[in-house]
C-alpha positions as CSV (number, residue, x, y, z in Angstrom):
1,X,42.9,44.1,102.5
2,X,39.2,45.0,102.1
3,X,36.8,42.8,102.7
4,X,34.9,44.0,100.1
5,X,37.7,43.3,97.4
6,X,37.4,39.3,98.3
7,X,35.3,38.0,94.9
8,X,36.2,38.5,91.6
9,X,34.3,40.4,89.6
10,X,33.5,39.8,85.9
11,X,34.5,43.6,83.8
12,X,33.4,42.5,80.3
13,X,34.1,45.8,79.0
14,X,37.7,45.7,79.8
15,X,38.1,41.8,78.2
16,X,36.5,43.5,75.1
17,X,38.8,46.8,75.3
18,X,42.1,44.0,75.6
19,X,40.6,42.1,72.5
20,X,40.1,45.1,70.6
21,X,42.7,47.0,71.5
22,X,45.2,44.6,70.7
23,X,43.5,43.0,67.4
24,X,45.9,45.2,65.5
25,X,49.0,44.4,67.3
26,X,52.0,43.6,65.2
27,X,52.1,40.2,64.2
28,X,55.1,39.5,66.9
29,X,53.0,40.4,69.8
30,X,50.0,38.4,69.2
31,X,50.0,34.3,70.1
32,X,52.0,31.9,68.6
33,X,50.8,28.6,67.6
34,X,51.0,27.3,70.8
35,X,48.5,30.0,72.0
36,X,46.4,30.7,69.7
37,X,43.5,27.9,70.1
38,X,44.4,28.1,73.7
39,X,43.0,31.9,73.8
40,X,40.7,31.2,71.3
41,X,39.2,29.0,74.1
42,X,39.5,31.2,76.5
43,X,37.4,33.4,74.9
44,X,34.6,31.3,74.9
45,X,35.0,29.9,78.0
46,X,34.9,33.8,80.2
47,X,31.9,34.3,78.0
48,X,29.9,31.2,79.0
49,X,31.1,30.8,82.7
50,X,32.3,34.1,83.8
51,X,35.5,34.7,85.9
52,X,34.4,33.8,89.1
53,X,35.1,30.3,89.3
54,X,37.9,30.2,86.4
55,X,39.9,27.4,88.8
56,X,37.0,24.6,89.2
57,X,36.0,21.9,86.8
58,X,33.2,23.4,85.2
59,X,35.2,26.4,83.5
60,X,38.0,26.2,81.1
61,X,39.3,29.5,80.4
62,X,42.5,29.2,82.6
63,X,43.5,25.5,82.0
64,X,46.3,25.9,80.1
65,X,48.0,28.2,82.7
66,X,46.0,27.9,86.1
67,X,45.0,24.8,88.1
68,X,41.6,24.0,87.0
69,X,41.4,20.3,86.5
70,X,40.5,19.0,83.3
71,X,38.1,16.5,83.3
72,X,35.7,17.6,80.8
73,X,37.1,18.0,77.4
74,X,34.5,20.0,76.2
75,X,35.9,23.1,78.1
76,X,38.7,23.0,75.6
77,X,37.4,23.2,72.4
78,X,34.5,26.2,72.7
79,X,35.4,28.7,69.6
80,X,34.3,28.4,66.2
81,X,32.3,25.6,64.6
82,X,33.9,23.2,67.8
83,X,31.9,25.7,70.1
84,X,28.7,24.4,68.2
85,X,29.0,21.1,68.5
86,X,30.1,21.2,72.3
87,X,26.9,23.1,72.7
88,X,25.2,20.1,71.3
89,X,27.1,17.6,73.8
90,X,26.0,19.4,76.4
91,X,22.2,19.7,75.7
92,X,20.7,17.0,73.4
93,X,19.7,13.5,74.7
94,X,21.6,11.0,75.0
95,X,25.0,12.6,74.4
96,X,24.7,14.9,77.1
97,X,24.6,11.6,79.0
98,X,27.4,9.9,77.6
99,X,29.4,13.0,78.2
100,X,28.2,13.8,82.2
101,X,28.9,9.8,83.1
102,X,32.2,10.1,82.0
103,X,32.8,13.5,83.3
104,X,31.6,12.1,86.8
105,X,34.0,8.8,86.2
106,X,37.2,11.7,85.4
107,X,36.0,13.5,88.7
108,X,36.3,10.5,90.3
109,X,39.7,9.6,89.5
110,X,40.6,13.1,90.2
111,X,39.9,13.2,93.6
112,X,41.6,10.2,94.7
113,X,44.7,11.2,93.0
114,X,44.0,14.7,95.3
115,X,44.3,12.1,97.8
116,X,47.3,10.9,97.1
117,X,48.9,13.8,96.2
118,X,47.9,15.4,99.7
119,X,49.6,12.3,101.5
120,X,53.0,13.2,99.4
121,X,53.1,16.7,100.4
122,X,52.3,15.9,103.9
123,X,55.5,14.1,104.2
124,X,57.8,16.6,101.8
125,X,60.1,18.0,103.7
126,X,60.6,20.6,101.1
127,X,57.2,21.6,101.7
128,X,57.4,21.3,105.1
129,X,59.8,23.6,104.6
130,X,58.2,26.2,102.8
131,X,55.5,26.6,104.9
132,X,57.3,27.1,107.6
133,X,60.2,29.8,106.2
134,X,57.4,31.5,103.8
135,X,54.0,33.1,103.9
136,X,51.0,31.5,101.3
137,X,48.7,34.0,101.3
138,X,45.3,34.1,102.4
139,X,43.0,32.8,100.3
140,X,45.4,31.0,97.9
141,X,41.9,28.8,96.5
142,X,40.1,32.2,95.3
143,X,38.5,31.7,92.0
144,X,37.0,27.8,92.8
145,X,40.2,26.2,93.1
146,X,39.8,22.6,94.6
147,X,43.5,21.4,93.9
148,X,44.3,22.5,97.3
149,X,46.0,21.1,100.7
150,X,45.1,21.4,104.1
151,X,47.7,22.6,106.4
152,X,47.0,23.4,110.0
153,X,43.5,24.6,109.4
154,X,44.4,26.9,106.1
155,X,43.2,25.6,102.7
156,X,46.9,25.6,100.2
157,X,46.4,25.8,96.9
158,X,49.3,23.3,95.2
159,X,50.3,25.5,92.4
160,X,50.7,28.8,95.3
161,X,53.4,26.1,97.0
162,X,54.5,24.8,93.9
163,X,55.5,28.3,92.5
164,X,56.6,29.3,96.4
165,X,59.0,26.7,96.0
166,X,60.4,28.3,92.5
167,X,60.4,31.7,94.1
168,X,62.6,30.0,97.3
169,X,64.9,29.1,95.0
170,X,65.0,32.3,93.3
171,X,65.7,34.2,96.5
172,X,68.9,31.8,97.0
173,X,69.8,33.2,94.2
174,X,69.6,37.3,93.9
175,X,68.1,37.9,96.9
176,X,64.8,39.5,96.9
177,X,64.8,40.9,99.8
178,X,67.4,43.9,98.4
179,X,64.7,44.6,95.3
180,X,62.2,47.2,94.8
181,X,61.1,46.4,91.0
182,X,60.3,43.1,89.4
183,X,58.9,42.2,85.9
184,X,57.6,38.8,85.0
185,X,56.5,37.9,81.2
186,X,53.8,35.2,80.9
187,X,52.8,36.0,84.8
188,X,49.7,33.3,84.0
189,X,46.7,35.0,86.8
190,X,49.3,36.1,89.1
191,X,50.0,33.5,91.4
192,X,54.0,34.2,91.3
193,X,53.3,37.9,91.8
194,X,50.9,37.4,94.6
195,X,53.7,35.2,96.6
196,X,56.7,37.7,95.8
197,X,54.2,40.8,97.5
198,X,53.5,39.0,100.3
199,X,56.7,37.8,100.9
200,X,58.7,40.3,100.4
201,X,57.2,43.6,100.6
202,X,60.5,45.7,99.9
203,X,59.4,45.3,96.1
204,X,57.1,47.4,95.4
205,X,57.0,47.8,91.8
206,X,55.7,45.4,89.4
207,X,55.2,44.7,85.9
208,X,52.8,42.1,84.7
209,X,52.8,41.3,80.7
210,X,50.6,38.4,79.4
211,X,48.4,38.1,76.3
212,X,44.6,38.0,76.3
213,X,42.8,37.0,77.7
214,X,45.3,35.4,80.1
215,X,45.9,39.1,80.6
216,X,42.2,39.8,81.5
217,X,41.7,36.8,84.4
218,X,45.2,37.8,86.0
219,X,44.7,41.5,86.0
220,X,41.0,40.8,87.7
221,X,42.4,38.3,90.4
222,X,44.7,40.3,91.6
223,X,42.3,43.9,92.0
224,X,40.5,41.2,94.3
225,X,43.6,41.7,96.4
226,X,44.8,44.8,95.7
227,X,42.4,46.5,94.3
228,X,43.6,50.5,93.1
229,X,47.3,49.1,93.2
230,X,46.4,47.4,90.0
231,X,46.9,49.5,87.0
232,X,44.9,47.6,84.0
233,X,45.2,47.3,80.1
234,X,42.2,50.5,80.1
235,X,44.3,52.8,82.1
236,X,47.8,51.8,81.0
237,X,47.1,52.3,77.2
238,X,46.2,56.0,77.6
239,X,49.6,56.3,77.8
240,X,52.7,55.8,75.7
241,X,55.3,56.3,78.6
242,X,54.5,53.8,81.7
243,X,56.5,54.7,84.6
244,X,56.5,54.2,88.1
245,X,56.0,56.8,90.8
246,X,58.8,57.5,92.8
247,X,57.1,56.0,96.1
248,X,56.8,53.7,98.0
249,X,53.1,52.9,96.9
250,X,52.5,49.1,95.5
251,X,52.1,49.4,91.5
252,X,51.2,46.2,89.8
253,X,51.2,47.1,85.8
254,X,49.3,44.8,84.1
255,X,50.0,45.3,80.5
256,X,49.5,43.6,76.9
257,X,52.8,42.7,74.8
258,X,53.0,45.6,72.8
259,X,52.5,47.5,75.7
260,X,56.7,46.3,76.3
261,X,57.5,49.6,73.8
262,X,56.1,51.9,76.4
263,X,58.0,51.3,79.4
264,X,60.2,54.0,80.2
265,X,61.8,52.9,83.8
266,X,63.8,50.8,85.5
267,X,63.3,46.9,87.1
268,X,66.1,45.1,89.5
269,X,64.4,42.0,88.3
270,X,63.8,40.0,85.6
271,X,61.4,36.8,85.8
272,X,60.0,34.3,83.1
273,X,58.8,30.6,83.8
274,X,58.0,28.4,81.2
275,X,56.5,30.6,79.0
276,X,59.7,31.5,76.6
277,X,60.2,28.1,75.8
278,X,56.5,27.9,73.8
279,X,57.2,31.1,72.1
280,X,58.4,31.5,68.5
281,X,62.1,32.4,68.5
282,X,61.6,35.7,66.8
283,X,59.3,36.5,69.5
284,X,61.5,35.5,72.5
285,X,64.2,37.6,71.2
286,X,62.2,40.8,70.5
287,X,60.6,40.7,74.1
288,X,64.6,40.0,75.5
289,X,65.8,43.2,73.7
290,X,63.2,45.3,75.2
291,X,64.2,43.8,78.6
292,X,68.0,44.4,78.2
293,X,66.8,48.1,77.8
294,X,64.9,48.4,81.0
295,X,66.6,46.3,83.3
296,X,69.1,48.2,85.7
297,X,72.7,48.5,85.6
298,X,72.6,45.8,88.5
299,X,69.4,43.8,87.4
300,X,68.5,40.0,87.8
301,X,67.3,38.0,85.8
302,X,66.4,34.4,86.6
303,X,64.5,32.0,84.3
304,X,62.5,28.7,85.2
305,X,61.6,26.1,82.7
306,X,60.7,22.5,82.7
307,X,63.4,20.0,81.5
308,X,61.6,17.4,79.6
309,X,60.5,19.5,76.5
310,X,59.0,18.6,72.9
311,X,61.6,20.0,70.2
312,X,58.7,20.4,67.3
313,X,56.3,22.2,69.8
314,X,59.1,24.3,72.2
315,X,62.6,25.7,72.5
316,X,65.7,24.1,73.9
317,X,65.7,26.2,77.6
318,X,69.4,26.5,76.9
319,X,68.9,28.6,73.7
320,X,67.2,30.9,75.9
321,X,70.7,32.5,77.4
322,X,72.2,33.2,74.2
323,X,69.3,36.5,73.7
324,X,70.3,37.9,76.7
325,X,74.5,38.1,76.1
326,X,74.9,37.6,79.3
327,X,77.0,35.2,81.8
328,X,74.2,32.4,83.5
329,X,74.4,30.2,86.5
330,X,72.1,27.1,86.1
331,X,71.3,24.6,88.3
332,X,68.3,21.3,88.4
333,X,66.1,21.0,90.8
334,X,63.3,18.6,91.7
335,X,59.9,19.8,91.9
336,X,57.4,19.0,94.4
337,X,56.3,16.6,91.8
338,X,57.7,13.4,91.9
339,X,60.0,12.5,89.3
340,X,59.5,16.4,87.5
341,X,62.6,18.5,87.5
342,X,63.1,22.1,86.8
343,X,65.8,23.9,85.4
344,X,66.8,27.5,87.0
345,X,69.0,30.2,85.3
346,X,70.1,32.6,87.4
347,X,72.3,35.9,86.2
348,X,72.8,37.7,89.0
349,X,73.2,41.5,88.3
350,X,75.6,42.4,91.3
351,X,78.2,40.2,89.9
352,X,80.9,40.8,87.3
353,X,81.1,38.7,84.1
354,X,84.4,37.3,85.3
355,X,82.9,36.2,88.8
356,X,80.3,34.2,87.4
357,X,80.8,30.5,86.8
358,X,78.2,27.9,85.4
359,X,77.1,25.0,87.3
360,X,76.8,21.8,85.6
């Protein structure tokens, strides 16, 4: 890796060419209600802090995906007249005051639960585990992160070990380690991709869909590690057929949801976590038909979601199978979290539909 590549760099040019570019979208690529503040948001937040520290307190653009705490509310509501009166907050005595106290008093609270959190993983076997059998990167905290562990002298971001531990699982499952293309919907800023590269550097094609400007903060983290493997929204829409090259060179396609119409290859695997389930049904489906198109004869696909869900806000997990007509292992498993469990599906391509049962 070079040195050089290590901090990430604001590209305001390309954040403006995704929002532009993808303005005029059809109506079933752009954010849901679940999204659509959240970007919103986002928006404002990139504009007033910058990339560079989108994982600390102080900047809000990644919260709903990433592992910034949030402990000042203010970093969720800067867009339209909200983004006024947070302004406000922030500058005119005394509510600035009234704001920074309890922001301090939040900060506070955070850190000892840090504490305690720290002492859990420390004696999880599971993790324990983990870190033994699998590689975290370097630099997992990149981007101001401070929801971290220290392991033997290397700073561990939670979420890298708390998506290690999905991808663990996943590898029971299909077996990475016989892959060489993998595409992941709602990557978030490409934590999951990071950890599958690292650890198993067989696959070494990669498509990376997310909507602005979740798109924008994933796409810039990971240049700061692989710099020209990362092809972004500017270079990918200058095409209408994305393709890999038939190398062995690392490609990491970072692309918009529309972007799903262009791809004209092939991927042995077929990730989502979480995300589906806070998508509109309509939407789900369309971005499952374009996978069933693209995936190889002998593709994965393996889906994560969280079991405890809100019916009026996101989809039963289970409904999720039926879009793919296709035979679905599942299985619970607890989280590093205490008391948070996780629900995998796994469809393994190598097997027949008669050779695949379901696992209560």
């Amino acid at each position: 890796m070079n040195q050089n590549a290590e901090k990430l760099e604001d590209n305001i040019s390309l954040l403006r060419e995704m929002i532009e570019g993808t303005a005029n979208d059809a109506e079933i690529y752009q954010p849901g209600e679940y999204w659509l503040s959240k970007t919103k948001n986002a928006f404002g937040e990139l504009n007033r802090c910058g990339i560079g520290n989108f994982r600390s307190f102080e900047n809000g653009s990644s919260t709903s995906f990433a592992d910034n705490p949030l402990v000042d509310v203010r970093t969720q509501h800067n867009w339209g007249l909200r983004a006024i009166l947070v302004s406000f907050s922030r500058r005119v005595f005394p509510f600035n005051k009234f704001f920074d106290r309890q922001v301090n008093l939040t900060r506070g609270l955070f850190e000892e639960m840090l504490s305690y959190k720290n002492f859990v993983l420390s004696s999880s076997d599971r993790a324990k585990y983990l870190l033994e059998n699998y590689k975290v990167p370097q630099d997992s905290i990149r981007g101001g992160c401070i929801d971290y562990l220290s392991y033997k002298g290397k700073k561990i971001s939670h979420l890298y070990l708390r998506l290690l531990d999905v991808l663990a699982y996943m590898h029971e499952s299909i077996s990475l380690e016989t892959k060489y293309s993998y595409m992941e919907i709602g990557g978030g800023f490409g934590v999951n991709l990071h950890l599958t590269i690292e650890n198993f550097p067989n696959i070494r094609k990669f498509i990376y869909l997310d909507i602005p400007p979740n798109l924008y903060i994933g796409t810039q983290y990971l240049k700061s590690f692989y710099e020209d493997a990362v092809i972004d929204y500017a270079n990918s829409r200058k095409t209408t057929e994305i393709r890999f090259q038939n190398n062995e060179k690392l490609e990491i396609y970072c692309i918009s949801p529309a972007q799903i119409e262009d791809l004209d290859l092939k991927i042995d695997v077929f990730h989502n976590a979480h995300s589906f389930v806070e998508m509109p049904k309509n939407v789900v489906k369309n971005y499952i038909s374009h996978v069933k198109k693209i995936l190889a004869e002998n593709g994965d696909v393996y889906l994560t979601s969280y079991k405890k869900f809100n019916p009026e806000t996101t989809l039963n997990p289970f409904d999720l199978l039926k879009f793919f007509n296709r035979k679905f292992d599942h299985c619970d498993h607890n989280t590093l979290i205490p008391g948070v469990d996780y629900v995998h599906f796994s469809s393994p391509g190598l097997l027949s539909t008669k050779d695949r049962t379901t696992k209560k």
